[in-house]
PDB file with one MODEL, atoms N, CA, C and O in Angstrom:
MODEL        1
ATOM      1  N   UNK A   1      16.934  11.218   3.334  1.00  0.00           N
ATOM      2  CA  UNK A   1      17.592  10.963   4.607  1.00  0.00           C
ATOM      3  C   UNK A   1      17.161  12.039   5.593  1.00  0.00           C
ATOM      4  O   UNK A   1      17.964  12.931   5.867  1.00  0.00           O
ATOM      5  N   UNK A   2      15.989  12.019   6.130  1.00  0.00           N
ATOM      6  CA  UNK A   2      15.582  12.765   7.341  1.00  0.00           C
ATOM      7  C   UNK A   2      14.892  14.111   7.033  1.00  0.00           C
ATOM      8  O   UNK A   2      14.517  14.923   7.879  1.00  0.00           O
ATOM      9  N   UNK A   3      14.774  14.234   5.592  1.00  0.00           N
ATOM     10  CA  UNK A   3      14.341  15.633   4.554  1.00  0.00           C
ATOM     11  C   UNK A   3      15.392  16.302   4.919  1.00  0.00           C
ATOM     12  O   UNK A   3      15.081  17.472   5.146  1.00  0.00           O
ATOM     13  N   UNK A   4      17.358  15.925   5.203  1.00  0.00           N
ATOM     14  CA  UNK A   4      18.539  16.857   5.097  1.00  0.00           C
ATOM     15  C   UNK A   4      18.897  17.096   3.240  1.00  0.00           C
ATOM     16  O   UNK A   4      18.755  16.088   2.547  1.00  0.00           O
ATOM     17  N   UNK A   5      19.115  17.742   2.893  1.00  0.00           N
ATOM     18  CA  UNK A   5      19.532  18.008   1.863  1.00  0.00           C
ATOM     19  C   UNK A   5      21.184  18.139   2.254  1.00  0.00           C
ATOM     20  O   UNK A   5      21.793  17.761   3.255  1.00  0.00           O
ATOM     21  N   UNK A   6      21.723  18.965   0.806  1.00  0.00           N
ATOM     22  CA  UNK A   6      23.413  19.182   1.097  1.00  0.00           C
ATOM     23  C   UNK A   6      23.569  20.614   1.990  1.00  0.00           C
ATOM     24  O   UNK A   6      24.284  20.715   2.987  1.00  0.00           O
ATOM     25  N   UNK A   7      22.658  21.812   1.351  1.00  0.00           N
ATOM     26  CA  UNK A   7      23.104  22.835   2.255  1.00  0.00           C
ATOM     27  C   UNK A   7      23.142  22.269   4.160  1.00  0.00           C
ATOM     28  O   UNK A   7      23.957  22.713   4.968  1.00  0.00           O
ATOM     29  N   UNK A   8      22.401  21.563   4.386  1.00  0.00           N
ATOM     30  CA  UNK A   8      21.922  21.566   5.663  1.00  0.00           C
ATOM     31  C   UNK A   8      23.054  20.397   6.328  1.00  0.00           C
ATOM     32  O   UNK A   8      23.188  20.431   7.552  1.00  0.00           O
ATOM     33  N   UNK A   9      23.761  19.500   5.641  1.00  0.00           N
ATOM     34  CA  UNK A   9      24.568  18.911   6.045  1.00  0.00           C
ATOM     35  C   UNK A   9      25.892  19.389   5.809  1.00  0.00           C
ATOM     36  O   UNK A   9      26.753  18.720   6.379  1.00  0.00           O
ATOM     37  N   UNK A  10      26.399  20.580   4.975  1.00  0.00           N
ATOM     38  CA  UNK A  10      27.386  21.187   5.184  1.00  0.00           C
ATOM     39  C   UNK A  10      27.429  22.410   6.438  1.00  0.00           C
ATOM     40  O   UNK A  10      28.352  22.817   7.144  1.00  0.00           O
ATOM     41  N   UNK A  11      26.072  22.748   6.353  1.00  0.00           N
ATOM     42  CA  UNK A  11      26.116  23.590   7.622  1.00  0.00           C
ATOM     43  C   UNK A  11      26.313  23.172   9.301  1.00  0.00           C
ATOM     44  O   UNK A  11      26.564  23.873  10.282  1.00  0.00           O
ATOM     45  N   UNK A  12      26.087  21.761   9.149  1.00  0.00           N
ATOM     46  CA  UNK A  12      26.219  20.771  10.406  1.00  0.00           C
ATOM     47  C   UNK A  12      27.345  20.185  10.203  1.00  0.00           C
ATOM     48  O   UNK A  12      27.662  19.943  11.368  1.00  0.00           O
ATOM     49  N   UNK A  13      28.218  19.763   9.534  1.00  0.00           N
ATOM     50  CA  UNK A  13      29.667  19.641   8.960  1.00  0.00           C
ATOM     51  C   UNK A  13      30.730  21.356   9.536  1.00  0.00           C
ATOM     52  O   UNK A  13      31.832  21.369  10.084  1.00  0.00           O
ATOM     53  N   UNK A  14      30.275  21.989   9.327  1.00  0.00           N
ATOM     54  CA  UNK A  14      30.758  23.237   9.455  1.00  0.00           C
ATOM     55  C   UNK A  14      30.985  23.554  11.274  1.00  0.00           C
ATOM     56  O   UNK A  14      31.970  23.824  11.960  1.00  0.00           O
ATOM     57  N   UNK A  15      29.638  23.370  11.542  1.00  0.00           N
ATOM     58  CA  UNK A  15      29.435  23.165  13.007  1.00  0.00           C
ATOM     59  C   UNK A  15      30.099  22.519  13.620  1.00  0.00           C
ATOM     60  O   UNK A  15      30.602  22.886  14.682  1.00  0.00           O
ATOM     61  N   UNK A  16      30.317  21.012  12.913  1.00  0.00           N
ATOM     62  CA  UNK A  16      30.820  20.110  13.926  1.00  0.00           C
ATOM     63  C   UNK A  16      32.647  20.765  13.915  1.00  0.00           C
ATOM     64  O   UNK A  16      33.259  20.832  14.980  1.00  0.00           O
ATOM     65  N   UNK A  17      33.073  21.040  13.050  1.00  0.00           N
ATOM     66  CA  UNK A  17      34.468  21.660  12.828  1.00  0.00           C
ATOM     67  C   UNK A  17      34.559  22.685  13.645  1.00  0.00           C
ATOM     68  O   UNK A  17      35.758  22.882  13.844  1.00  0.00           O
ATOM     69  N   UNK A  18      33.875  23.484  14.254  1.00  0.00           N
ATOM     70  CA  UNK A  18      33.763  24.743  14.749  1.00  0.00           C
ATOM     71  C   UNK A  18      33.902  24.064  16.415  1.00  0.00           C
ATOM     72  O   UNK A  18      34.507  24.688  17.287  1.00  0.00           O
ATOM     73  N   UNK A  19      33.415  23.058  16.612  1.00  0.00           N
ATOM     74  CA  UNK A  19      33.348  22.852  17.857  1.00  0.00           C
ATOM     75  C   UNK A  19      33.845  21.819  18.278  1.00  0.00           C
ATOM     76  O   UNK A  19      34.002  21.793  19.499  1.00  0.00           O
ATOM     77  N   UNK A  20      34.197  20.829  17.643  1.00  0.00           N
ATOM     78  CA  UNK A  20      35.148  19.640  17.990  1.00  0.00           C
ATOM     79  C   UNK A  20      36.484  19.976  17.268  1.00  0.00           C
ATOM     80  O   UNK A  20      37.412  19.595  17.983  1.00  0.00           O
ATOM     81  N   UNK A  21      36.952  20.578  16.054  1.00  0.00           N
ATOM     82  CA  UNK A  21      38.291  21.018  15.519  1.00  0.00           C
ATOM     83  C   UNK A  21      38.270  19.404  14.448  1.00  0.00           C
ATOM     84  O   UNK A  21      37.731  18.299  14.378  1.00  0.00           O
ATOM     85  N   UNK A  22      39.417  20.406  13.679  1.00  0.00           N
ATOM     86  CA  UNK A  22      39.352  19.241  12.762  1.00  0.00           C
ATOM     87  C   UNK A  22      40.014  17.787  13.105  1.00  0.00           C
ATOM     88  O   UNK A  22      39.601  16.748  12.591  1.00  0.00           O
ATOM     89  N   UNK A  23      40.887  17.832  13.860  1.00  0.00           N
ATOM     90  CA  UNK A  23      41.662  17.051  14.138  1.00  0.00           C
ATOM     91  C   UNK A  23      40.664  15.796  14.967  1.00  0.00           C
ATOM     92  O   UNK A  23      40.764  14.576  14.845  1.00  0.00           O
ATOM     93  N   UNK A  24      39.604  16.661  15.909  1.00  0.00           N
ATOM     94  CA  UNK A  24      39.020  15.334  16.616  1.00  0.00           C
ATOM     95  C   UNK A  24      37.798  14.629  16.181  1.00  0.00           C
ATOM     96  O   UNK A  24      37.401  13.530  16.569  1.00  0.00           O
ATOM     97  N   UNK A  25      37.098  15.666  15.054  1.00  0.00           N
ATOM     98  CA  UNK A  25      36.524  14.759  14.144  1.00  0.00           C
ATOM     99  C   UNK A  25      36.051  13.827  13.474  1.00  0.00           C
ATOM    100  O   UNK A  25      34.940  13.545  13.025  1.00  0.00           O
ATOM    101  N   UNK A  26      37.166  13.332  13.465  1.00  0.00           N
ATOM    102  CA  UNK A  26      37.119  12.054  12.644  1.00  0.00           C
ATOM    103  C   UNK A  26      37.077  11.161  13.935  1.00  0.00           C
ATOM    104  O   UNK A  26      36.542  10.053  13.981  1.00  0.00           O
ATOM    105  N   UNK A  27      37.428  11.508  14.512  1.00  0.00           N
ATOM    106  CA  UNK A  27      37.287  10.339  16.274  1.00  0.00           C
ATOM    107  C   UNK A  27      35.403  10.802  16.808  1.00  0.00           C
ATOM    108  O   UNK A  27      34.522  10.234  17.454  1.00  0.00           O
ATOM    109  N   UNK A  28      35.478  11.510  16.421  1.00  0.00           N
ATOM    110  CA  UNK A  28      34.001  11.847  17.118  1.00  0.00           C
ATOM    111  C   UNK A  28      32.785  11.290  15.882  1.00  0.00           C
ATOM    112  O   UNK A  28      31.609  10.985  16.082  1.00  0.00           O
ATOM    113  N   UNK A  29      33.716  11.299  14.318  1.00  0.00           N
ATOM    114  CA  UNK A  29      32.541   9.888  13.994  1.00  0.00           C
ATOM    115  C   UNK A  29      32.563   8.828  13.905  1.00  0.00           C
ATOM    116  O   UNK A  29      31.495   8.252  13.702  1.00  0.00           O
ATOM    117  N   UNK A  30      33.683   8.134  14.007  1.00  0.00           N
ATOM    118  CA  UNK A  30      33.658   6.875  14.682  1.00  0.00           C
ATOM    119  C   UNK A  30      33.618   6.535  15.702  1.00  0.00           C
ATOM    120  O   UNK A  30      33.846   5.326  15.725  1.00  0.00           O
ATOM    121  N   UNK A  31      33.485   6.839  16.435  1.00  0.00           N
ATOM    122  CA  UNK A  31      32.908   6.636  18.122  1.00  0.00           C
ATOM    123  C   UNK A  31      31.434   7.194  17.817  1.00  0.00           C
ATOM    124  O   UNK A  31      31.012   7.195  18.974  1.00  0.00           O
ATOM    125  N   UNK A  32      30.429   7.642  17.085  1.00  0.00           N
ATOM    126  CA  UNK A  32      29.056   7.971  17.070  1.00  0.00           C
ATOM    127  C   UNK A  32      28.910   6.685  15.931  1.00  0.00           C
ATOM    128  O   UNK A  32      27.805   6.190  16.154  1.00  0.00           O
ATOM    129  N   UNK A  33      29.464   6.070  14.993  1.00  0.00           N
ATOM    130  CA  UNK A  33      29.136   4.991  14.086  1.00  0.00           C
ATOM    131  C   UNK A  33      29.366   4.000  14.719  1.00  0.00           C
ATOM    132  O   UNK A  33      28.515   3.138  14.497  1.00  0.00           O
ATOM    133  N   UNK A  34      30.363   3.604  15.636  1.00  0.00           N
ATOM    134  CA  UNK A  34      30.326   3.031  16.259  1.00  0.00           C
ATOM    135  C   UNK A  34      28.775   2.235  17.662  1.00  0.00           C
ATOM    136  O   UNK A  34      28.264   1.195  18.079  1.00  0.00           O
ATOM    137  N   UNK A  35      28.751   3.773  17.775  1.00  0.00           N
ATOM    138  CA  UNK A  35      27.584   3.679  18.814  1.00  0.00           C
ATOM    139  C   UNK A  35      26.182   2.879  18.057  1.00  0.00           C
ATOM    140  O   UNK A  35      25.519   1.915  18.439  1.00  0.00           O
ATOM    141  N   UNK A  36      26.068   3.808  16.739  1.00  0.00           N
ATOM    142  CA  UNK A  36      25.005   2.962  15.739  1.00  0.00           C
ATOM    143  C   UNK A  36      25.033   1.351  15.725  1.00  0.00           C
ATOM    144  O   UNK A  36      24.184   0.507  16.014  1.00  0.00           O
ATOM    145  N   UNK A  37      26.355   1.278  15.271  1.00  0.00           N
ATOM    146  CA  UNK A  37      26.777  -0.236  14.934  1.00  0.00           C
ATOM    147  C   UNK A  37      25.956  -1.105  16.184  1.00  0.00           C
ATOM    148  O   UNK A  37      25.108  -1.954  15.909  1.00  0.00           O
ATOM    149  N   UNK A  38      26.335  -0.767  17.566  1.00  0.00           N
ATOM    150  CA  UNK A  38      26.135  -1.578  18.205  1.00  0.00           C
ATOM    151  C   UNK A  38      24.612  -1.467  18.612  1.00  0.00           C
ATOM    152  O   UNK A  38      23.971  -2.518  18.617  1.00  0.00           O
ATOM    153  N   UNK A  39      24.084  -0.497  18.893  1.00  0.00           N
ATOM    154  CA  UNK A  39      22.848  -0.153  18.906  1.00  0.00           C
ATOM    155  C   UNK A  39      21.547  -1.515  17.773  1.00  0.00           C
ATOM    156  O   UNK A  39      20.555  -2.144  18.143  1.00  0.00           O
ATOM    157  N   UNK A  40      22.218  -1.439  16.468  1.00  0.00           N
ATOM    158  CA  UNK A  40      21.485  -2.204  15.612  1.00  0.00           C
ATOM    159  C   UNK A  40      21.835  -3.662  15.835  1.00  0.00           C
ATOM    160  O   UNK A  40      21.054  -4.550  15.491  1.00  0.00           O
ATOM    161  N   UNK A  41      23.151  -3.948  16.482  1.00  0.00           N
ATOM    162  CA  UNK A  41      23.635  -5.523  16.970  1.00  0.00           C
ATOM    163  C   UNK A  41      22.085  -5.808  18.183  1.00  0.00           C
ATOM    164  O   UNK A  41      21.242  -6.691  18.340  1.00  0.00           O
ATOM    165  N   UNK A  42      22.356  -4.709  18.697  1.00  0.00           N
ATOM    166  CA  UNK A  42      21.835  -5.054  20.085  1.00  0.00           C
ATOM    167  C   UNK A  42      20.283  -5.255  19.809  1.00  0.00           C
ATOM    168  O   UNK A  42      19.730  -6.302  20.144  1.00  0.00           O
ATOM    169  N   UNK A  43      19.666  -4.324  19.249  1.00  0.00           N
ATOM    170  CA  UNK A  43      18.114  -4.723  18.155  1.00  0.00           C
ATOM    171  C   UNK A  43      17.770  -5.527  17.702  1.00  0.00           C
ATOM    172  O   UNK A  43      16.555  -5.725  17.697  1.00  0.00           O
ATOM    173  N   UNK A  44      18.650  -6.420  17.079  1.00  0.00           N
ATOM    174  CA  UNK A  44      18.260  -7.431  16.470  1.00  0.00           C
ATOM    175  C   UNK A  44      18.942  -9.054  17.178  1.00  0.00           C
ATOM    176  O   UNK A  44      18.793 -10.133  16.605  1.00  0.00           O
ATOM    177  N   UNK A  45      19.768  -8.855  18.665  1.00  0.00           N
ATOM    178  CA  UNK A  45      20.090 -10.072  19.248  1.00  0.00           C
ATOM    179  C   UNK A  45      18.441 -10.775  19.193  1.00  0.00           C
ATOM    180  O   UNK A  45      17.443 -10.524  18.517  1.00  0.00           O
ATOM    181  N   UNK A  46      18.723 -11.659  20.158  1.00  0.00           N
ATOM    182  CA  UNK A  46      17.521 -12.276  20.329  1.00  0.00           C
ATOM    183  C   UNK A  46      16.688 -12.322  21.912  1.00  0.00           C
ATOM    184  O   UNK A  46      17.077 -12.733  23.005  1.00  0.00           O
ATOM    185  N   UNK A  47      15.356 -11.693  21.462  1.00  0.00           N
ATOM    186  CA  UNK A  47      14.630 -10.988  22.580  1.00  0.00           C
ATOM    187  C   UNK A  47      14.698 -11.726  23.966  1.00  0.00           C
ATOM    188  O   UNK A  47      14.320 -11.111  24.963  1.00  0.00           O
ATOM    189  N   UNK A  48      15.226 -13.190  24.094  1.00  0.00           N
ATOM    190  CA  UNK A  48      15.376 -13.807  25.078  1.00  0.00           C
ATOM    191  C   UNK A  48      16.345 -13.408  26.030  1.00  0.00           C
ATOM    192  O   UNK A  48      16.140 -13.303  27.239  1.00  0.00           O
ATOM    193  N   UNK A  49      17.667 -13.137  25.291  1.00  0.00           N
ATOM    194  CA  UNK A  49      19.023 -12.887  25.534  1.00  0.00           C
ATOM    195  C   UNK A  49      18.399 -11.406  26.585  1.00  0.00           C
ATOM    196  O   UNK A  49      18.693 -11.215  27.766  1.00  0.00           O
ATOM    197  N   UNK A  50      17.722 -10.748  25.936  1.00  0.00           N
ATOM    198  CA  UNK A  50      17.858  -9.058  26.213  1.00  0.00           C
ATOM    199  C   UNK A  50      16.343  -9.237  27.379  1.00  0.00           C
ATOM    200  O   UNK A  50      16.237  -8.425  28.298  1.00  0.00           O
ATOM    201  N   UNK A  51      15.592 -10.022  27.253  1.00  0.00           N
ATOM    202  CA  UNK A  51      14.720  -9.966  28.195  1.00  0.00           C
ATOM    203  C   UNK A  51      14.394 -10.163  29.621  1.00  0.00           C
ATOM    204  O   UNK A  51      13.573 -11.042  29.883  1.00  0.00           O
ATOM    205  N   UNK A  52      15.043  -9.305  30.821  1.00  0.00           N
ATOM    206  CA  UNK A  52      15.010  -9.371  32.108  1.00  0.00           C
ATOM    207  C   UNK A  52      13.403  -9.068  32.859  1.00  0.00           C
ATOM    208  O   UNK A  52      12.743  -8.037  32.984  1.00  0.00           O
ATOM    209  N   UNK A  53      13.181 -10.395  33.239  1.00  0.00           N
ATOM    210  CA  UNK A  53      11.718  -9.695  33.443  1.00  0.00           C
ATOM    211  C   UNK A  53      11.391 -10.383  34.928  1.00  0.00           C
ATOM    212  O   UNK A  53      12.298 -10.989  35.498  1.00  0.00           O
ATOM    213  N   UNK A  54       9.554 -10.230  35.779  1.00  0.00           N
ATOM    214  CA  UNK A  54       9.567 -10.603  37.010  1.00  0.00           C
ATOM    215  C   UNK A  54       9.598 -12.058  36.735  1.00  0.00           C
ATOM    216  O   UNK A  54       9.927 -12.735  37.709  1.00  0.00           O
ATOM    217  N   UNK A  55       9.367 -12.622  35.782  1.00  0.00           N
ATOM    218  CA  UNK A  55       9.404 -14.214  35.955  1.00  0.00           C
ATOM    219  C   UNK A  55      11.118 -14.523  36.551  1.00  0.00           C
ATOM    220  O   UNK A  55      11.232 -15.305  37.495  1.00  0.00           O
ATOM    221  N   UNK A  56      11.998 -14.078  36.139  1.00  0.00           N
ATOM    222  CA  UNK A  56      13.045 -14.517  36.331  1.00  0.00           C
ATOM    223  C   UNK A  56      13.285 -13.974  38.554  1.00  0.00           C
ATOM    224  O   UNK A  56      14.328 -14.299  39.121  1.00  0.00           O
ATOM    225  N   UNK A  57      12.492 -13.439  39.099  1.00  0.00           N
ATOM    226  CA  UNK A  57      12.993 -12.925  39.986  1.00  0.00           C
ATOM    227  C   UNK A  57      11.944 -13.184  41.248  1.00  0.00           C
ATOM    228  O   UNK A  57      11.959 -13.017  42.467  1.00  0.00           O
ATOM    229  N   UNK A  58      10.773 -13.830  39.969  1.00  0.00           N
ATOM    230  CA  UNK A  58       9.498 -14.956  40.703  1.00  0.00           C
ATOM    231  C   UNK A  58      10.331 -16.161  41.114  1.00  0.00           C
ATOM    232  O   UNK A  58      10.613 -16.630  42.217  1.00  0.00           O
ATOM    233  N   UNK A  59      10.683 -16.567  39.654  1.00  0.00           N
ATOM    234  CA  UNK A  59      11.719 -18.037  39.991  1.00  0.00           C
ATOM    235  C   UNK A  59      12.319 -18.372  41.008  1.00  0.00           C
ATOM    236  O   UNK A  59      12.288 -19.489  41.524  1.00  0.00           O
ATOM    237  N   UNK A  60      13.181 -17.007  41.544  1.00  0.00           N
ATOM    238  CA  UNK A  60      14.532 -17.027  42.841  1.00  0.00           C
ATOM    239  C   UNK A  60      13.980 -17.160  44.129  1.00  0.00           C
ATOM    240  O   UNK A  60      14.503 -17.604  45.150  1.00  0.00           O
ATOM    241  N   UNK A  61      12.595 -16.612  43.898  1.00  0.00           N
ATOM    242  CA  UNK A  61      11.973 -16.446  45.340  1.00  0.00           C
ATOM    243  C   UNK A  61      11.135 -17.617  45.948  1.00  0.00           C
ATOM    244  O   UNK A  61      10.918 -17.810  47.145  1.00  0.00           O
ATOM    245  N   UNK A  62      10.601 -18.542  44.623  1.00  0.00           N
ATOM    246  CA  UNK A  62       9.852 -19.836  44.852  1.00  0.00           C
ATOM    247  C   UNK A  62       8.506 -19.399  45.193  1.00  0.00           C
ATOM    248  O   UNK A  62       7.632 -20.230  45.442  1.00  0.00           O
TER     249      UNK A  62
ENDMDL
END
C-alpha cells in the first residue's frame, strides 16, 4: 500500500491525533472516505454523463 509499512502509518496516526484531537478524528475520516467513495462513483459514471465539451456549445449557436 504505497511502500507504507506500520511504523510509518502509526507515525501519521500519531500526527493526525496531534493535530485534529481525538475526538475529531474519526469525523475527519469519514469525511476523507467519503470523499474517495465519491471520487470512484464519479470515475466510473458514464463518460457521456461527465462529458461537457465545444460540440454541445457549437449546437446552441447553430
Amino acid at each position: 500500500m504505497f511502500g507504507l509499512g506500520v511504523p510509518e502509518l502509526l507515525i501519521i496516526l500519531v500526527i493526525g491525533l496531534v493535530v485534529f484531537g481525538a475526538g475529531k478524528l474519526p469525523e475527519v475520516g469519514r469525511a476523507f472516505g467519503k470523499s474517495i467513495r465519491e471520487f470512484k462513483e464519479a470515475s466510473t459514471e458514464d463518460p457521456k454523463m461527465i462529458d461537457v465539451t465545444e460540440k454541445d456549445k457549437e449546437a446552441k449557436n447553430g
